[in-house]
C-alpha positions in Angstrom: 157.7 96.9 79.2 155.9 95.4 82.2 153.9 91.8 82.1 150.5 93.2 80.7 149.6 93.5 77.3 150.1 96.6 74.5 146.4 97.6 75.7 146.3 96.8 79.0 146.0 100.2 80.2 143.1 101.3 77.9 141.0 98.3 78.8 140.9 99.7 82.2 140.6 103.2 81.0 136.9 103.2 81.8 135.6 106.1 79.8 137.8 105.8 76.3 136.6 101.8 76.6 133.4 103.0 76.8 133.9 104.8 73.7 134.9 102.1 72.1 131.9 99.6 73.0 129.2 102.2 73.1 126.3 101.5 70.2 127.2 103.8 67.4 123.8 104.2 65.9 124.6 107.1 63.5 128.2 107.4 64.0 131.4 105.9 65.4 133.6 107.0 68.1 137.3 106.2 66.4 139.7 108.1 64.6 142.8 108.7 63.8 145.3 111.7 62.6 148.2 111.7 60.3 151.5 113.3 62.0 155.2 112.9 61.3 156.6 113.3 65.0 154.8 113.7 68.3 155.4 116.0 71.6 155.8 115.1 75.3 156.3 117.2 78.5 158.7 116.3 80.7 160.4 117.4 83.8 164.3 118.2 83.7 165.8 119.8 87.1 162.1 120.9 87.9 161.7 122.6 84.6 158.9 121.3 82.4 161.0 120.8 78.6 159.0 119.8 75.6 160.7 116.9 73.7 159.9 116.1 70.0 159.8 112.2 69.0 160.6 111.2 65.5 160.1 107.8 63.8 163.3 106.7 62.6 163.3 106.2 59.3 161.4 109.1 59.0 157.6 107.6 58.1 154.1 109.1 58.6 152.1 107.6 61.6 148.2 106.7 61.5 147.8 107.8 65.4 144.7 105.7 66.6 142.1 108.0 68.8 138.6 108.3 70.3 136.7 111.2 70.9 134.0 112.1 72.0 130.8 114.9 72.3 129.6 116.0 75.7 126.2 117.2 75.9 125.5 120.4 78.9 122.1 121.5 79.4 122.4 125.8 78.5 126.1 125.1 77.1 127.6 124.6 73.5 128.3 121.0 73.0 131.9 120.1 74.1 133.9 117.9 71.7 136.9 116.2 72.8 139.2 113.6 71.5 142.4 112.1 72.4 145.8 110.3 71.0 145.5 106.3 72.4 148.8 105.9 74.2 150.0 102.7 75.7 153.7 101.9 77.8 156.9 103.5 75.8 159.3 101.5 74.2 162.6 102.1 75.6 164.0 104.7 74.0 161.3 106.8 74.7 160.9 106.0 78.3 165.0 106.5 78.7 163.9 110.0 77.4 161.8 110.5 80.5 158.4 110.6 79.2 156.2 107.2 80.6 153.6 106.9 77.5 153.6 106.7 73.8 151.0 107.0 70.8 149.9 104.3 69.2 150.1 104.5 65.5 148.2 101.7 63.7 149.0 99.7 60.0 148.1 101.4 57.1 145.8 97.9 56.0 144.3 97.8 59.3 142.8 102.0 59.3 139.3 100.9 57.3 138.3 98.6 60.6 139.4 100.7 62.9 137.4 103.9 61.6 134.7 101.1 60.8 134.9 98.7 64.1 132.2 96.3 64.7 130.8 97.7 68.3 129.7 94.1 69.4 133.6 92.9 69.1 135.7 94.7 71.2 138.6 92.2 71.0 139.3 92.7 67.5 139.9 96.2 68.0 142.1 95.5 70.9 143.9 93.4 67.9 144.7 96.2 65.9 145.8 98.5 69.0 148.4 95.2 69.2 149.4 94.8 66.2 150.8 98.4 65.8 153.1 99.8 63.8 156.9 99.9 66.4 159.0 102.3 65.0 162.4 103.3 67.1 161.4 107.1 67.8 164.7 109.5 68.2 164.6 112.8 70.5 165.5 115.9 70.9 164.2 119.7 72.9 161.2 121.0 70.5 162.4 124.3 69.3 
């Protein structure tokens, strides 16, 4: 892990920040999914191979993410979302892969899907003060 912070990198992300500090008049723009394991490409011998992560001890994961609705004049709205990653621990960057998800603490999933917009720093807080479990690998089937 490098000298910046856990959330460095989405601070500079421009458009998921903006997701996050955008007024939310009738809705918000955080989420997040259950999942036991997660997926990553990466290259072996110039071959892409798909590895599978696992917590160890096997847990579930609250993964934190933003989406978002793009409007297109004469198109069908486009809605998008996606997983907040941050630098790998370790054992998932000896695996090759340079990013990992972001799962958040069960007590902390009512302010993130309810964030006070004006108050960016306490959601920063919560990317922080994640949950760090040691992930095992292995080639998805």
């Amino acid at each position: 892990m490098d000298s910046r912070s856990d959330g460095e990198l989405l601070r500079r992300t421009t458009y998921w920040r903006n997701g996050l500090t955008k007024k939310r008049p009738r809705h918000n723009r955080q989420a997040e999914t259950l999942g036991n394991r997660f997926y990553e490409n990466v290259d072996r011998n110039g071959k892409n191979v798909v590895l599978q992560f696992d917590p160890t001890p096997p847990q579930p994961m609250l993964v934190a993410r933003l989406w978002a609705r793009t409007t297109i004049p004469d198109e069908p709205d486009l809605w998008s979302f996606a997983a907040i990653t941050d630098e790998p621990p370790p054992e998932v960057a000896a695996a090759g892969h340079n990013r990992c998800i972001v799962p958040i603490k069960p007590e902390n999933v009512d302010a993130w899907l309810n964030p006070d917009p004006s108050s960016l720093a306490e959601q920063y807080a919560i990317l922080d003060d994640r949950v760090r479990p040691y992930y095992e690998h292995r080639m998805a089937a």
